[in-house]
N, C-alpha and C positions, 0 to 999 in steps of 0.2 A: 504493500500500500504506500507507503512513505516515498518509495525510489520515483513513482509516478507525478510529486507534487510540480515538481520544478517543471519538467518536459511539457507538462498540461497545461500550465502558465505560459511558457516560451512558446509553445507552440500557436497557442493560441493569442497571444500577444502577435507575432507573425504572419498570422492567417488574416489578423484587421476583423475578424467579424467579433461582433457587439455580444453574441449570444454566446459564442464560446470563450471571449474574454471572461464575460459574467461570471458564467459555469468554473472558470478557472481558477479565478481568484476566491470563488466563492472554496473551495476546495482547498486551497491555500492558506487562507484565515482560519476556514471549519476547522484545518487538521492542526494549524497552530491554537487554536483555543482549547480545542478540545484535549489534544494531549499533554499541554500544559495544566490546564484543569487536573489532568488525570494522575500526573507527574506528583503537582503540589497539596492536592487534596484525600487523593487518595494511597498514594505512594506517599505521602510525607515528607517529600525531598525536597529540596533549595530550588528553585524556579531558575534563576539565571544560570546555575554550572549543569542544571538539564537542558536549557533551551542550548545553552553553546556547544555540548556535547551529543545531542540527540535531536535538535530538529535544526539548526542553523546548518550542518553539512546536506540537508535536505534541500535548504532555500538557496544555497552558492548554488549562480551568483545572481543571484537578482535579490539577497538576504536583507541590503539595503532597503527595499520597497517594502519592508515587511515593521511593522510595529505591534508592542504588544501591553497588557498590563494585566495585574495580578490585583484583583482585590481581596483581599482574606478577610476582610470583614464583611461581606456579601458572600463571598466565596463563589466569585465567580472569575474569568479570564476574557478579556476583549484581544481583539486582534484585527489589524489592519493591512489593507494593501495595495499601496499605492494611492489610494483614495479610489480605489475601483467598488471595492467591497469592506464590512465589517462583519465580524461573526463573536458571538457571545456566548464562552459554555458555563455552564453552572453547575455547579457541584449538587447531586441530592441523595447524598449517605450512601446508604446500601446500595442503592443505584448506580452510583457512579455518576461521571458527568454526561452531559448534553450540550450538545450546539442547540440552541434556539435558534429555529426556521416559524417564520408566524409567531402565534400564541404561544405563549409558553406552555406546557403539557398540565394539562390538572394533575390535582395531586395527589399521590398515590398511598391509600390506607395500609399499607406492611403490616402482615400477619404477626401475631405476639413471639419473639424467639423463641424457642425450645427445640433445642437441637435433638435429632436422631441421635442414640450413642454411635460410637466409632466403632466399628467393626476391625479398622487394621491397627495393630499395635505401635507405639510410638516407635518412632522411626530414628529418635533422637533424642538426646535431653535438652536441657534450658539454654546449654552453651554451645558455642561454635565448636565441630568435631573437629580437632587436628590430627593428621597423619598419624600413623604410627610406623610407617614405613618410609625410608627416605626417596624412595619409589614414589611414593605416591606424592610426597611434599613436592618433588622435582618437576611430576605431572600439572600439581599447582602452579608453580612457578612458571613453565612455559604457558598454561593457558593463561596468566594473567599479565604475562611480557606486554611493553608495551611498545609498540613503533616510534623512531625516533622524529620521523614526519609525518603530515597526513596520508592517507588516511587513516585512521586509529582503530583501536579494535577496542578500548573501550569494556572491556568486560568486567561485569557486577558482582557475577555471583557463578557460583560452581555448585554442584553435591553430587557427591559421587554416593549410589544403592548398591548393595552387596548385598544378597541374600537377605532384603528386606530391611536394611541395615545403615544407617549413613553411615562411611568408613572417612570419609573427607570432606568438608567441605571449604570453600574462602565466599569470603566480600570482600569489595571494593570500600572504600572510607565512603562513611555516609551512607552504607544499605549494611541491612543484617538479616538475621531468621526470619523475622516478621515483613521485612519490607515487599510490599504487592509488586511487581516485574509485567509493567507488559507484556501480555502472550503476542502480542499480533495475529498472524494466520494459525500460531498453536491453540487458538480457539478454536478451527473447525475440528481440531480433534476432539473438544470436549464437546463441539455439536454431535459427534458424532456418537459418544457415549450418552449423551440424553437421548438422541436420536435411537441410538442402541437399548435402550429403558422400556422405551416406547413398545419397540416392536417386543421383546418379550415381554411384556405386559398385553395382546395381543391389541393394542390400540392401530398403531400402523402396522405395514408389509411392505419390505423393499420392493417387492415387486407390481407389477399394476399399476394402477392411476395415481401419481402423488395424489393430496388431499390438497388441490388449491381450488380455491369456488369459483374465483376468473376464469379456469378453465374446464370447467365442470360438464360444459357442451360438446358432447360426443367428436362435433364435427370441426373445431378448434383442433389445431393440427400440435397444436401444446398439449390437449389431454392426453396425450401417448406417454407427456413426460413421467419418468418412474421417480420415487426416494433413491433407488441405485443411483439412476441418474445423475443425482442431484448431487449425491456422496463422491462421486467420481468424476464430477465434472464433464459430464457428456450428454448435457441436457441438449445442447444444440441451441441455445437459446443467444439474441445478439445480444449481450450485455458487456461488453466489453474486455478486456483482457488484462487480468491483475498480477500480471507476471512478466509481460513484455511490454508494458504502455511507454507509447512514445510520442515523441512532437506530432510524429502524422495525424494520429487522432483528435489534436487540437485539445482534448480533454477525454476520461476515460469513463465512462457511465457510472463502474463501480465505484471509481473512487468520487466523483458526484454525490450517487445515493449514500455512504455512508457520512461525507461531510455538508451536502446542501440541500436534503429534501428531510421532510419529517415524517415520512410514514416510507419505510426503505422495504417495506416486504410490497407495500401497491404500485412503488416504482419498480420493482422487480419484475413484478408478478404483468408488465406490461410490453415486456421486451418479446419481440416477433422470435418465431424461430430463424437460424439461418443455416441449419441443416436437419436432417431428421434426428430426432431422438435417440441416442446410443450408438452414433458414424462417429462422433469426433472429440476429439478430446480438446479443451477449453478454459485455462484456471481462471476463474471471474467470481469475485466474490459474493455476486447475485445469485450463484447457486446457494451456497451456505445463508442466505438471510430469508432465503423461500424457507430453507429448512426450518431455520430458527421462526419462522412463524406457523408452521404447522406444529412444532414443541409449542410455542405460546397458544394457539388452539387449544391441542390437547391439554394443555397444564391447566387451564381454567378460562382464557383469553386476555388476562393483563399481565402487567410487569410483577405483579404481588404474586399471582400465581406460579408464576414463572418461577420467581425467586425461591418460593414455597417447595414448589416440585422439586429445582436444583438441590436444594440442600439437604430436603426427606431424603431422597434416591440418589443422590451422587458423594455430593462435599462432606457433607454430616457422615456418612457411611465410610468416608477413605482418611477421617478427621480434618480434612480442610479448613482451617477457622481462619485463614486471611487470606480472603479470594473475593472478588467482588465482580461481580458479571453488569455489564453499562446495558443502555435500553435505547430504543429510539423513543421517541414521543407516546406513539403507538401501541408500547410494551411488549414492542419484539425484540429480547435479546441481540445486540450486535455477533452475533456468534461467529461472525466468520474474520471478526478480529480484536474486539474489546471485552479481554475475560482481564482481569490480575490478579495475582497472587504469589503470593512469598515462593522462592526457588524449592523451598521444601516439599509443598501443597504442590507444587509442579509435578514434584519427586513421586509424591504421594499416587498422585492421577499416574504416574508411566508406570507403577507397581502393579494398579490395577488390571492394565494391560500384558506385563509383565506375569502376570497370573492367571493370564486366561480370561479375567474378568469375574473371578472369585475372590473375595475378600470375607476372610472369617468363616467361612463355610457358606457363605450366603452369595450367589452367582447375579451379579449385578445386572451382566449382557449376556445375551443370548451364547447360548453353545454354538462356536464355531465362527462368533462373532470377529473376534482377536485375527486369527488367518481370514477371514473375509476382509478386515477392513486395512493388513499386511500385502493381499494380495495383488499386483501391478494391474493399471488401467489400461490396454491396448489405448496406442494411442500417444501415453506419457513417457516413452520408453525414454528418450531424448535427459528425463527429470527425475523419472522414477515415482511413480503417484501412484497410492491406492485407491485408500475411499476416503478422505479425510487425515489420513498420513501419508507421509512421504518412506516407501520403500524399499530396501535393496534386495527386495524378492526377485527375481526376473534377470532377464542379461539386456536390461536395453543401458546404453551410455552413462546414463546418471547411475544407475546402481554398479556398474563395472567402477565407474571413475572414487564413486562412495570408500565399494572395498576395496582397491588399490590403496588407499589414502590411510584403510585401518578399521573401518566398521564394519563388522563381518556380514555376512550375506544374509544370515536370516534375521538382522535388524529391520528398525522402521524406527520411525519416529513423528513425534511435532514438531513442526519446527513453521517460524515466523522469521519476515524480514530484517533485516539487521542482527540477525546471531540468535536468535531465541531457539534454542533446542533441548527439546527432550529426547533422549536417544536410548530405545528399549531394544536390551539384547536377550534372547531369550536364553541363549546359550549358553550369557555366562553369569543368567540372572544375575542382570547388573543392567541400573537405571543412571545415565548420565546427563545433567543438566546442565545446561552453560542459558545465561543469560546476559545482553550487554547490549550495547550502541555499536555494533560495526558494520565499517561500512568501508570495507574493503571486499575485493572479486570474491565473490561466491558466499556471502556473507559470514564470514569468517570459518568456513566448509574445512577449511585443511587444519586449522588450528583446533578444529571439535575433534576433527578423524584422529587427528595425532592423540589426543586427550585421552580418549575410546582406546586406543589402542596401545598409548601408556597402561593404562587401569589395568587393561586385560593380559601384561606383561608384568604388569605388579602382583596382580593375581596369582600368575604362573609360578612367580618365585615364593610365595608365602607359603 
């Protein structure tokens, strides 16, 4: 999401037309209010050494045209650009923030807390786990090296799983145990596990008709689209492309609906086809926000329910207690990039997977679910894509290039733009997180490989 801001601006600054200027800047502001908001209210962090470290290598070089401000007595973030556009997000607790587009969203009644007990056992105690291995300290010390010029890699947080176990982890100055980590796109993995809730509870069926009402008319060449579909990115739907956006497109639809429309499942849910259904493979963030609103369906149909469901059936059940999932107006989950939570709870959720998707004796997702959503998209071979993770199951390009580098072949993982990964090895049940600001080739891909493949060398010798 983030790599598309600057290209959709210049491009469309380029192009001269009025409409995709708008759209651009509007995109621009969205994505600086809102993840500033996100940064300072709900990650707890310093506002200026996040803007200069995680969103200003976004806006070079047009960084200049860009303005911003922090109210913490409102607790909200304005942001400006150029004088083309303004955008405003606001903080609202459990929520997370929001871009206000129109009216501001009414407000939403949140269910009384009482949490589900925890099903999985503490994974950790109160303190930072240091090394016990000079292996593993060393594996430290390379993933947190830093570049002596741009572009920086910027990394926050590490935790390394062992047999259900944290054996290491670090922070950067300024984050700890608790501090929430943007997921970015390692939210559609957790769409994929409510999504995965779902179907064994027998509410949805990957197969068949998704459940979108817009397209509920037989003769709609979208009602073919399936939940696989939607999981795999091969709905065939034109909504843009959240993985190669460039100047050509002037602006990128998805990155539009999540920073400049208020109701991002009706903008979705509007995009024509522009192939059939299950021919082609497409990463566009509009698949994952369809999904996230048939979860909001099913959950009850607002954000309270939403939040309700996640925690009964997910967070509460893996102990997740700092993770905060954001909403659009509408109270559809941003699921296909705005979850946070502490590097731990990150931990927590790839265990899950890590297990099959058993926790405590209690089977969260469906059997069989785990190698379903491991399994490669025809299509994705070039990237390596399942259903919601990225995997090194298959021999296309991305997974050869993956294991070459040290993450063995029957991984997969989460993983988000600028460095966010969760990386589940089943082999050597071992869950690897890395989270941070980089923004170097391949989002810091060789410096996780090495990382992975440290750990599982440290392993060897213990």
């Amino acid at each position: 999401m983030p790599r598309s801001v600057v290209p959709l601006v210049l491009g469309a600054l380029s192009l001269g037309a009025c409409d995709s200027i708008g759209r651009a800047s509007a995109v621009a502001t969205g994505y600086v209010s809102h993840q500033l908001c996100s940064a300072t209210f709900v990650s707890q962090l310093e506002p200026e050494p996040f803007y200069r470290q995680s969103i200003a290598p976004v806006l070079s070089p047009v960084g200049f045209l860009a303005s911003h401000h922090v109210d913490r007595q409102k607790a909200e973030v304005t942001a400006g650009f150029a004088g083309l556009s303004e955008a405003r997000a606001v903080y609202r607790g459990p929520l997370g923030c929001l871009v206000v587009v129109g009216q501001p969203p009414a407000p939403v009644a949140l269910r009384p807390d009482s949490p589900t007990p925890s099903l999985l056992p503490d994974i950790a105690g109160p303190v930072v786990i240091e090394p016990d291995q000079p292996a593993l300290k060393e594996a430290l010390d390379r993933a947190f090296a830093e570049t002596a010029s741009p572009p920086h890699r910027n990394t926050k947080a590490v935790v390394i799983v062992r047999d259900s176990r944290v054996v290491a982890e670090r922070y950067a100055p300024g984050y700890g145990i608790d501090t929430e980590l943007i997921g970015w796109s390692a939210t559609k993995s957790v769409t994929n596990a409510l999504i995965g809730i779902l179907v064994r509870q027998g509410k949805v069926s990957l197969d068949g008709v998704a459940p979108i009402a817009a397209w509920s008319d037989p003769r709609d060449p979208r009602h073919a689209i399936s939940i696989d579909n939607l999981l795999r990115m091969t709905s065939g739907l034109d909504i843009g492309d959240s993985l190669t956006a460039n100047a050509s497109t002037a602006f990128d639809p998805s990155a539009y609906m999540v920073y400049g429309v208020r109701d991002m499942a009706a903008f979705a849910e509007k995009a024509s086809l522009k192939a059939p259904p299950g021919t082609t493979w497409t990463y566009a963030n509009g698949n994952t926000i369809l999904l996230s609103s048939i979860i909001r369906d099913n959950a009850g149909g607002d954000a309270a329910s939403v939040l309700a469901f996640a925690h009964r059936e997910l967070f509460d059940k893996l102990g997740m207690h700092h993770v905060t999932l954001e909403f659009d107006a509408m109270g559809t989950p941003i699921g296909s990039s705005h979850m946070l939570a502490s590097a731990r709870d990150w931990a927590r959720f790839g265990l899950l997977y890590l297990q099959d998707g058993v926790v405590g004796g209690e089977r969260l997702l469906p059997e069989g679910w785990v190698d379903y959503s491991a399994a490669p998209t025809p299509g994705s071979e070039r990237f390596g894509y399942g259903a919601g993770f990225w995997t090194n199951r298959g021999g296309g390009e991305g997974q050869r290039y993956r294991i070459a580098h040290g993450i063995p072949a029957d991984a997969f993982m989460a993983r988000g733009v600028n460095g966010q990964y969760v990386v589940v090895v089943p082999s050597q049940r071992l869950v690897v997180v890395r989270f941070g600001s980089a923004f170097n080739e391949r989002d810091d891909m060789d410096t996780v490989a090495r990382l992975v493949a440290d750990v599982i060398k440290s392993s060897a010798k213990s």
